[in-house]
C-alpha positions in Angstrom: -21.0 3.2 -69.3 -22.3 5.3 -66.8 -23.2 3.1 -64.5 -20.0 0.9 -64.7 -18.0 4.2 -64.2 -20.6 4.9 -60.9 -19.7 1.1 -59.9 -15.7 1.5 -60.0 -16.2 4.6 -58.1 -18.1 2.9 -55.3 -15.7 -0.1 -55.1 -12.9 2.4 -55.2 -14.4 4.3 -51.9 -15.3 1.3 -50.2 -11.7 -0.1 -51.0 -10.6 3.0 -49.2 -12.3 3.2 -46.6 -11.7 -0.6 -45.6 -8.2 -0.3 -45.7 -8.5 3.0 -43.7 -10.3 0.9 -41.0 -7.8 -1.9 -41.2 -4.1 -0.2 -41.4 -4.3 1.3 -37.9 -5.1 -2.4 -36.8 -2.3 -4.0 -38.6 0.4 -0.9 -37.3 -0.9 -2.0 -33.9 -0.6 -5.4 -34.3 2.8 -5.5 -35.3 5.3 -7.3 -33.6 7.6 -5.7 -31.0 11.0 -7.0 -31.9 13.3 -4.4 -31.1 15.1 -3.5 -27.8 17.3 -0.7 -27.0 19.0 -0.1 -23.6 19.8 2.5 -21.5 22.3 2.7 -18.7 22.4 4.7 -16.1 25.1 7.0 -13.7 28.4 5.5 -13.0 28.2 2.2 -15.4 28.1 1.8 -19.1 26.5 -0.4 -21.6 28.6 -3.7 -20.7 26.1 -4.4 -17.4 23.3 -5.4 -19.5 24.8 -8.1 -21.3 22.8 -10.5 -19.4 19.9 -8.9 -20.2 21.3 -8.4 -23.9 21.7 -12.6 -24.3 18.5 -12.9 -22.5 16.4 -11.0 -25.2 18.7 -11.7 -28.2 17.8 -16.2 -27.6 14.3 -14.8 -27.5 14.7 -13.4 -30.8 14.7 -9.6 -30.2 16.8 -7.1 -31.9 19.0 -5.6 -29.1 21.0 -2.0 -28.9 22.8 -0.7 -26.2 23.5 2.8 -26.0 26.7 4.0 -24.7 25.7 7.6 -22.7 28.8 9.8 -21.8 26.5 11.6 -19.0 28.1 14.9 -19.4 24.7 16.5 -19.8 20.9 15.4 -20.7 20.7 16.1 -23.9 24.0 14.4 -24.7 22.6 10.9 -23.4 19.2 11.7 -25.0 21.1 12.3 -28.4 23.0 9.0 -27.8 19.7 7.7 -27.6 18.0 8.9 -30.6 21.2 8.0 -32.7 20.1 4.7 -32.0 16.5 4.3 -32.4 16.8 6.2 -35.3 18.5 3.1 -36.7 15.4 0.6 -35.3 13.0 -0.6 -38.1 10.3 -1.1 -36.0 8.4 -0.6 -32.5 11.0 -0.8 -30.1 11.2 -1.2 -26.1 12.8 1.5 -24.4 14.6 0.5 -21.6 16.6 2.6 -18.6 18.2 2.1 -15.6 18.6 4.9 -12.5 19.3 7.5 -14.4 18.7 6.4 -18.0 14.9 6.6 -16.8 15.5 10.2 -17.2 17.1 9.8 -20.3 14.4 7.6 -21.8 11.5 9.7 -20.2 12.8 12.6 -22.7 14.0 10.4 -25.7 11.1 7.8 -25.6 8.6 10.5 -27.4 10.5 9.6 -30.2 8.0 7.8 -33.1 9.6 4.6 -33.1 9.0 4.0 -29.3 6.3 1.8 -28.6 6.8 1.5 -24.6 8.8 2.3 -21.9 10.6 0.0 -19.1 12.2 1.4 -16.3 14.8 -0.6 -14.1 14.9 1.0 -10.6 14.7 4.4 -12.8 14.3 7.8 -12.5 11.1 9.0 -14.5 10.5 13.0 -14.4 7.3 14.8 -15.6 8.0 17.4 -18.6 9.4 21.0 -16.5 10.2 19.1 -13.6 14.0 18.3 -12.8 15.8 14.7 -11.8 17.1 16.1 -8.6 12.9 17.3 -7.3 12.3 13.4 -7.3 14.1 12.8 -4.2 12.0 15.6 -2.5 10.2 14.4 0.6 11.6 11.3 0.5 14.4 9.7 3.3 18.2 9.6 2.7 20.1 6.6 1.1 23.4 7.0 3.8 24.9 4.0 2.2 25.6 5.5 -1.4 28.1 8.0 -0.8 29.0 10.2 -3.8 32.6 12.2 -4.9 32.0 15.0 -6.1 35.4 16.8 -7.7 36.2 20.5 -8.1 35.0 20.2 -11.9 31.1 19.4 -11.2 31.4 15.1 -11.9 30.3 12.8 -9.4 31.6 9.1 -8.8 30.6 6.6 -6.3 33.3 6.7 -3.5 35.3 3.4 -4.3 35.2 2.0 -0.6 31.4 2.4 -0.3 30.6 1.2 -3.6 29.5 -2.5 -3.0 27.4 -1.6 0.1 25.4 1.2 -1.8 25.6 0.3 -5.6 26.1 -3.5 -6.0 26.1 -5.8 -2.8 25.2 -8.2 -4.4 27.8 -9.1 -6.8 31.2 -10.6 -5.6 33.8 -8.6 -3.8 36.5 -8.7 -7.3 33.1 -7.6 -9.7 32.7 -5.1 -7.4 35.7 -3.6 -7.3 36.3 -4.3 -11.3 32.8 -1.7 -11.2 33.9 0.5 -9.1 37.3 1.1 -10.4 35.3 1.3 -14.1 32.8 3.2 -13.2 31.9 6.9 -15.7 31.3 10.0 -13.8 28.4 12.1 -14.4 28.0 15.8 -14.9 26.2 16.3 -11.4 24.6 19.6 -13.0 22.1 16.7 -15.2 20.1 16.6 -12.1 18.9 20.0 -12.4 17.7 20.4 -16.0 14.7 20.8 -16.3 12.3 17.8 -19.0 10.9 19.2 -22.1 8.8 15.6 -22.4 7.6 13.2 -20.7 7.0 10.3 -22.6 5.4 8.3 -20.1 2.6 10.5 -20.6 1.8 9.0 -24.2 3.8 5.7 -23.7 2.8 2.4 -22.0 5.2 1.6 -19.2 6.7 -0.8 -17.1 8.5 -0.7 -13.6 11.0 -3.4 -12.2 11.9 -2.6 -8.6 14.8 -3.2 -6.5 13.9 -4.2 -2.9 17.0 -3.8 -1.7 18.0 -0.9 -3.9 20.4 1.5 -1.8 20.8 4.5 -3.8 16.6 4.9 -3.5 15.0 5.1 -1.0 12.2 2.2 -1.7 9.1 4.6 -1.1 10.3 7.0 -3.8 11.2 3.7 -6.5 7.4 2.3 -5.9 6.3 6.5 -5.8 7.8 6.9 -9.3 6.3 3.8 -11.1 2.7 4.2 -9.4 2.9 8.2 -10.6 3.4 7.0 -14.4 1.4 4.2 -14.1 3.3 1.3 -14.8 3.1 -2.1 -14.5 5.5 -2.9 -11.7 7.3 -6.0 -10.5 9.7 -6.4 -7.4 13.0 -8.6 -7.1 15.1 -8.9 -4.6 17.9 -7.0 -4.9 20.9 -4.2 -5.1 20.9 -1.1 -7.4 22.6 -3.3 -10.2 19.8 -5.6 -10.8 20.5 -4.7 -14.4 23.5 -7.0 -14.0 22.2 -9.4 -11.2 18.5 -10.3 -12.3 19.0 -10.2 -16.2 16.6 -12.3 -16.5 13.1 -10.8 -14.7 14.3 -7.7 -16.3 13.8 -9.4 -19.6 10.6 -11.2 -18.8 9.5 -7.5 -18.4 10.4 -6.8 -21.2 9.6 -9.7 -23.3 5.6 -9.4 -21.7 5.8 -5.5 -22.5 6.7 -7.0 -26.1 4.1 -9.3 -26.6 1.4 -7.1 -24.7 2.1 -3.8 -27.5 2.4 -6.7 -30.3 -1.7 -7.6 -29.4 -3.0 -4.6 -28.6 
């Protein structure tokens, strides 16, 4: 009896200790299915549709968040209200300034990786605006600012510097649509920086005009990302949909094998 009892007790550890080896392996092998998407100053959610029906025939789960960019924490809140929802690893995704937003929100648990679209990507302490130190002036993407702090793209400059490559009436659709931000984001400070404990990708603009292009390539080289470059304008999240989802789709597949 006693030696059965020893027996049970040995197949019981090993049992234990096998499946200790092996759930880490599984967690890490399990798919990436989930997308959620982050847009940046001046826009809202409806520019990523392409990439939206892009990932969604490829099978992902897609969210897009709708930020009101009055202040950091709002966006990152909007954020977390959504990948609280995810049942699973999930992409985070951010344009311009939602690579701010998804630098602070993308410690959250569910967060498996990080891809940022001609993005913005602070260290924790640091501020947005301390990015654009040392690097030249974008002349071509003229801001508004009103007497109440909020910023807009002036409306006559907006295709040259936001969107020159999208027809004259989309532009002007965007322009006329476009959501202010609470200039004053640029100067909070990051508590995280998730790119620190995060995998991440970069997709570049070359012909981005509200970056200068040394501070873009800067930015995704500092964080250590995996970056691609496409031709073209600060709204590549509307114009090249689809290399923005092959980023994502191969940041996917890369965290579903690892």
């Amino acid at each position: 009896m006693m030696e059965l009892t020893q027996l049970t007790l040995t197949l019981a550890g090993a049992t234990a200790l096998a499946l200790a080896m092996f759930t880490p392996a599984m967690a890490a092998a399990a798919p990436v299915k989930n997308v959620v998407l982050v847009h940046g100053a001046f826009a809202d959610g409806a520019g990523w549709r392409g990439v939206y029906e892009e990932l969604t025939t490829r099978g992902y789960h897609v969210k897009i968040v709708q930020n009101p960019l009055t202040s950091l924490e709002d966006d990152v809140a909007a954020t977390n209200r959504l990948l609280d929802l995810q049942n699973g690893p999930t992409i985070l995704v951010g344009h311009s300034w939602g690579g701010t937003v998804i630098t602070e929100a993308g410690v959250h648990p569910k967060v498996s990786g990080l891809v940022y679209v001609s993005a913005l990507s602070p260290d924790a302490g640091e501020t947005t605006a301390q990015q654009y130190e040392g690097f030249a002036p974008t002349p071509e993407f003229v801001l508004e600012i009103g007497e109440d702090g909020y910023g807009f793209v002036k409306p006559e400059k907006f295709k040259q510097g936001f969107a020159h490559d999208v027809s004259d009436e989309q532009a002007n659709f965007m322009a006329d649509s476009q959501i202010p931000i609470n200039m004053s984001v640029f100067g909070t400070k990051l508590k995280n920086a998730a790119w620190r404990s995060k995998p991440s990708w970069a997709v570049i603009a070359t012909e981005d005009k509200a970056f200068d292009q040394a501070m873009l390539v800067h930015m995704a080289e500092r964080i250590g990302a995996k970056i691609t470059k496409v031709s073209g304008s600060h709204a590549l999240f509307i114009t090249r949909a689809k290399e923005i989802a092959d980023t994502i789709d191969a940041a996917a597949k890369s965290l579903s094998t690892n």
